[in-house]
Every structure is written in C-alpha cells, then in structure tokens.
C-alpha atoms as one frame of an Amber mdcrd trajectory, in Angstrom:
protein
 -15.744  12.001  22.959 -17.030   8.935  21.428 -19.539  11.046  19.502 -17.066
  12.970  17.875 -14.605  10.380  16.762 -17.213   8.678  14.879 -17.214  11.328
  11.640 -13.703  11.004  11.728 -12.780   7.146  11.705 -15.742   6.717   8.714
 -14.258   9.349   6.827  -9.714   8.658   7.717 -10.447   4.935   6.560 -11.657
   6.222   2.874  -9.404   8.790   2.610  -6.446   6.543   3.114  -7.763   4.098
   1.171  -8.477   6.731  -1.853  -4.916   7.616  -1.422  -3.537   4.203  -1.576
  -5.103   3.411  -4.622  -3.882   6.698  -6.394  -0.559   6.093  -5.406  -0.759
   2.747  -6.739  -1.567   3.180  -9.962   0.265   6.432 -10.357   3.578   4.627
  -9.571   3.426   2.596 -12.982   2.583   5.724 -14.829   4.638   7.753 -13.295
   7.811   5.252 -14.245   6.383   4.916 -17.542   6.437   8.388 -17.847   9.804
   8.997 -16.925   9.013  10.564 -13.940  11.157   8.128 -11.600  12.823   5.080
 -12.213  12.398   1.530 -11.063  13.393   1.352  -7.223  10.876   4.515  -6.930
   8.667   3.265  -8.337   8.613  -0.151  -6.831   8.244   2.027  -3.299   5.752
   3.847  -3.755   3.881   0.904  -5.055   4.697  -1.148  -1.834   3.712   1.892
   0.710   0.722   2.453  -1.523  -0.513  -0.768  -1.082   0.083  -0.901   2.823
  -2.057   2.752   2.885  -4.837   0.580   1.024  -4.794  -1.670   3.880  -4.788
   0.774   6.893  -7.451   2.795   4.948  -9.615  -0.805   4.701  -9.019  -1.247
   8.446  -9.860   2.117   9.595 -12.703   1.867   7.075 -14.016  -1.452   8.757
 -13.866   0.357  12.226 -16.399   3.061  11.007 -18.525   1.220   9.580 -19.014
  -0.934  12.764 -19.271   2.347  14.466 -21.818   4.381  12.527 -23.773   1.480
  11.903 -24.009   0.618  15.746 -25.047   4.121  16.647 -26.920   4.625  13.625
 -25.050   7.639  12.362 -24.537   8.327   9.132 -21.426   7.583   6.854 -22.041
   3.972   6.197 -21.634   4.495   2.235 -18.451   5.910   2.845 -17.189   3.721
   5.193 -18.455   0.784   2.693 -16.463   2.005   0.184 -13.268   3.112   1.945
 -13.456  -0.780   3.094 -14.148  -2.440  -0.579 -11.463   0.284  -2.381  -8.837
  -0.244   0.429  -9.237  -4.349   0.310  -8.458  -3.803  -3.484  -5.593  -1.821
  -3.238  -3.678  -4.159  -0.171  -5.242  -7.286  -2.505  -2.751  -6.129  -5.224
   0.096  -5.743  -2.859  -0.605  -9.325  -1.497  -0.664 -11.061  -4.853   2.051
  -9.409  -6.535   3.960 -10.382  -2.904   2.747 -14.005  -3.107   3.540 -14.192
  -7.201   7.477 -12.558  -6.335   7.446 -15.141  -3.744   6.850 -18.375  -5.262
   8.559 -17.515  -8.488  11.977 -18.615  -9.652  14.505 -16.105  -9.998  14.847
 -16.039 -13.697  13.462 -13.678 -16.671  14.531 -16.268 -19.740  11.790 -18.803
 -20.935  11.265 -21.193 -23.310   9.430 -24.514 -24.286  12.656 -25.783 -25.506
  15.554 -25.586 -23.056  18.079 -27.466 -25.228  17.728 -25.166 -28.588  15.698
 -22.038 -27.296  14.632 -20.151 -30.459  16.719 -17.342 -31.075  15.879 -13.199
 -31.567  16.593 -11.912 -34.722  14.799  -8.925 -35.685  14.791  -8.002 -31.279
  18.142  -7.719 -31.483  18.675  -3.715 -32.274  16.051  -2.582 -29.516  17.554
  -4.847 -27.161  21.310  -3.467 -27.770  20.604  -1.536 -24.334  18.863  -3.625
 -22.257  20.612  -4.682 -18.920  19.245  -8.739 -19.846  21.422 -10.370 -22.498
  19.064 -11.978 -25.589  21.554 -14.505 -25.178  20.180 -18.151 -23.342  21.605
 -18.943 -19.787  21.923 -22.489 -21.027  22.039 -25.317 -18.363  21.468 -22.691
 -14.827  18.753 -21.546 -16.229  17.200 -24.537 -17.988  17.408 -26.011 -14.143
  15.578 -23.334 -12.898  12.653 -23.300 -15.295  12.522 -27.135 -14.848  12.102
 -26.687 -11.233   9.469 -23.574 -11.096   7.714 -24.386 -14.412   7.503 -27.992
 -14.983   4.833 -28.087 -17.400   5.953 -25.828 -20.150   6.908 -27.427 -23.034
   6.246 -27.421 -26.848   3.252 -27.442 -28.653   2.084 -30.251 -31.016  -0.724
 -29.743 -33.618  -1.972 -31.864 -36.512  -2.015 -29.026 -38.961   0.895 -28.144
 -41.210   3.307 -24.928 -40.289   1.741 -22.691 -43.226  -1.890 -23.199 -41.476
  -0.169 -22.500 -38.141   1.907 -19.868 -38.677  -1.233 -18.003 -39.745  -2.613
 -18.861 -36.548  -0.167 -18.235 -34.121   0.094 -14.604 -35.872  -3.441 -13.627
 -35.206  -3.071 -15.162 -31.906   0.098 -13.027 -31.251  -1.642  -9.826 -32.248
  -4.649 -10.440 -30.404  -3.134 -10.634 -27.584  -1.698  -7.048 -28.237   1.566
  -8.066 -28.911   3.763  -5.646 -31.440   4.974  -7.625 -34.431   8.018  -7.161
 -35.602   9.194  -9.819 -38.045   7.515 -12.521 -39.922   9.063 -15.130 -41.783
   6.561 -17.731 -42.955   9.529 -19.641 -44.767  11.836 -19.906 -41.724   8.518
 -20.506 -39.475   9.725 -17.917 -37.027   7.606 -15.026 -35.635   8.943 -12.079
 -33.620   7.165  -9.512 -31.266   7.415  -7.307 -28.272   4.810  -7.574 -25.341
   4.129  -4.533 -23.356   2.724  -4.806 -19.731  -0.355  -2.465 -18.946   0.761
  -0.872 -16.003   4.567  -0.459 -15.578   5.350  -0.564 -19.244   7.879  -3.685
 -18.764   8.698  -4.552 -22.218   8.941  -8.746 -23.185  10.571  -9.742 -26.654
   9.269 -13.077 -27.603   9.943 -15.324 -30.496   7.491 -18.005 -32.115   9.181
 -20.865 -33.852   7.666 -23.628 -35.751   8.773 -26.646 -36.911   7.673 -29.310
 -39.354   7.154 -32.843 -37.122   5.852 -35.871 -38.527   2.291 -34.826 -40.438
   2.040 -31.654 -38.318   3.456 -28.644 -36.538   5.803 -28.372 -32.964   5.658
 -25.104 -31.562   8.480 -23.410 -29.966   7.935 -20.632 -27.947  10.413 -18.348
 -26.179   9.481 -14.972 -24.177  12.245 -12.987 -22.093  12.359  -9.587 -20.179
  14.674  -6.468 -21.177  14.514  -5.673 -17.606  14.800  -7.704 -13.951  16.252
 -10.360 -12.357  12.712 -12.196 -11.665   9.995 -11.754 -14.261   7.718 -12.919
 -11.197   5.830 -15.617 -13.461   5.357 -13.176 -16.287   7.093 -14.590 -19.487
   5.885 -18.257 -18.130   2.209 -17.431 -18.195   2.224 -15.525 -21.645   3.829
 -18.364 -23.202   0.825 -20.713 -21.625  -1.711 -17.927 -22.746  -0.394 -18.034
 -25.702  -0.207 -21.961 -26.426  -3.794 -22.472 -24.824  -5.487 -19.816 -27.186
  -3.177 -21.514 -30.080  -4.284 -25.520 -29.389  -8.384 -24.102 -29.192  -7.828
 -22.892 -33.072  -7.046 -26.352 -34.077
C-alpha cells in the first residue's frame, strides 16, 4: 500500500500547486478582461492561493517520501514544493499588507491643501471614489498609518523639477495626461500589473524659498482600502525624484 501511494502524493502536491498558481494569476486577467467582476475575482484569488499551499504541503510529503525510499519523482516533488510556496507566499503578503493598512484609498503629502485633479476629472465621472478630499477623517487616518509622508524639498527651481518629476512619472509607466509647466502641476493615471486597478495621481510644485516643494497626491477609482498602494507610489515616486537632484 505504501508503495503505491508514493507516485501519487509526489505527483497530487504539483498538480495542486500548478493549479493554484494558474488560478492565481488568471483571476486578475480574467477581471481585467471582463470576464468577472471584483468579488469573483477576489475569490478565486483567495482559494487559489490556499490550493498553492495544500499543493506545497502535499508536495513536501513526497518529496520526503521518494527521497526516503529512493523512488523517483524528486524533481517533481521539488517543484510542486517551490511553485506552491510561491503561490500561498502571495496570498500571505497581500493578507498581511490588507491587514496592517488603514482603511483609506485618498493620499497626499499635504493633508491641509491636497492638490487637486483637473484633467482626471472626465474619466473619473464614473468611478464609485469621489476625486473629492475626505478632509479632516481622512487626514487622521493617513497620519496614523503613514506617518512619514510628507512633501518634498529640493534646491533646484520648479522649471528644472518639473522636468524631472515628468520623466520620473513616465518611467515609472505612468500615463500622462496633462502638463502644465506654468501652473507646476502634472497629471497621470497609474495602472496596476495584475488586476488592472487604475490610480489618478497629481504632481504639484511649488516655488519655496530658493527651491522647489513637492506635492504629491495619488487616489484609487476603486476600493475602500488601497492596501498601501497609493502610499508607496507616492514614496517611489519622491525617492527616485530626491536621487535626480
């Protein structure tokens, strides 16, 4: 009995885990696609990442198995284990990221005068998130999850760093859709890779002293929680800006 359940644990574990992964990418595609919508897809992307983690279980069982009676299967098994780890490694950090992140989609490096969308405005008319600010709630919030974002000061003048921040922006793959060097404002859509969750931000920069303060907002068409998102473009974003000056 033992003899024939060895073929069949080494060989469950990477199928599972195979399947798992499929299902994990497929449900961002699939709701990028049109194919479902959200909750769906959220779903399938949980159950797909708990099938990962059976499949890297079940894989760890027949490796220990084969490789204690010297059977073959061991590649198989190695690689049901590593691809099934993956998968249930996605689940757990998008899980620990929903976790420790405030329940808001709206931020900004100025929470007194946010810079405002302009240009956004028309491909936002149907989002369920208003483009308008939350004001004090929300301002808490941020204060409370992201305590460290806040402008951007450089020593070069706003016509050196608006050209800056615009190659920045669109290396960065972000889709430009207004520039106005004069007002010092820069507007653009980000687009995530796998779900297609679609950001507006808004660059804003302002004359201060002998140099520049940048203003940065970045908020979601869609979601209560942004999970961290917006937050950690806007410090991608600043970082990469600061090292061109």
């Amino acid at each position: 009995m033992a003899r024939q359940s060895v073929p069949l644990i080494a060989a469950l574990g990477p199928l599972l885990a195979a399947v798992g992964l499929l299902a994990l990418a497929f449900s961002g595609f699939a709701y990028r696609l049109g194919v479902w919508g959200l909750h769906a897809a959220f779903t399938v992307f949980g159950l797909a990442g708990w099938v990962s983690g059976i499949g890297s279980v079940l894989s760890l069982i027949g490796l220990v198995i084969v490789l204690s009676s010297h059977r073959g299967g061991v590649v198989l098994a190695t690689a049901g284990l590593v691809a099934g780890a993956f998968g249930a490694g996605v689940l757990i950090k998008w899980m620990s990221a929903a976790k420790h992140a405030v329940p808001i989609h709206d931020i900004t490096t100025d929470t007194d005068n946010p810079p405002q969308f302009v240009a956004v405005l028309p491909l936002r008319a149907g989002a369920p998130n208003s483009p308008t600010y939350g004001g004090a709630e929300v301002a808490a919030l941020q204060r409370q999850g992201y305590p460290d974002l806040g402008p951007l000061m450089l020593p070069s003048d706003p016509a050196h760093v608006f050209h800056s921040a615009r190659g920045v922006a669109d290396h960065m793959g972000w889709r430009l859709l207004a520039e106005d060097s004069s007002a010092g404002r820069i507007e653009a859509t980000a687009t995530s890779r796998w779900f297609g969750f679609k950001d507006d931000v808004v660059i804003r920069l302002t004359p201060s002293g002998n140099g520049t303060r940048v203003d940065v907002r970045s908020e979601s068409r869609l979601g209560g929680s942004d999970v961290g998102a917006n937050a950690a473009r806007i410090r991608h974003f600043l970082r990469k800006l600061g090292e061109t000056h």
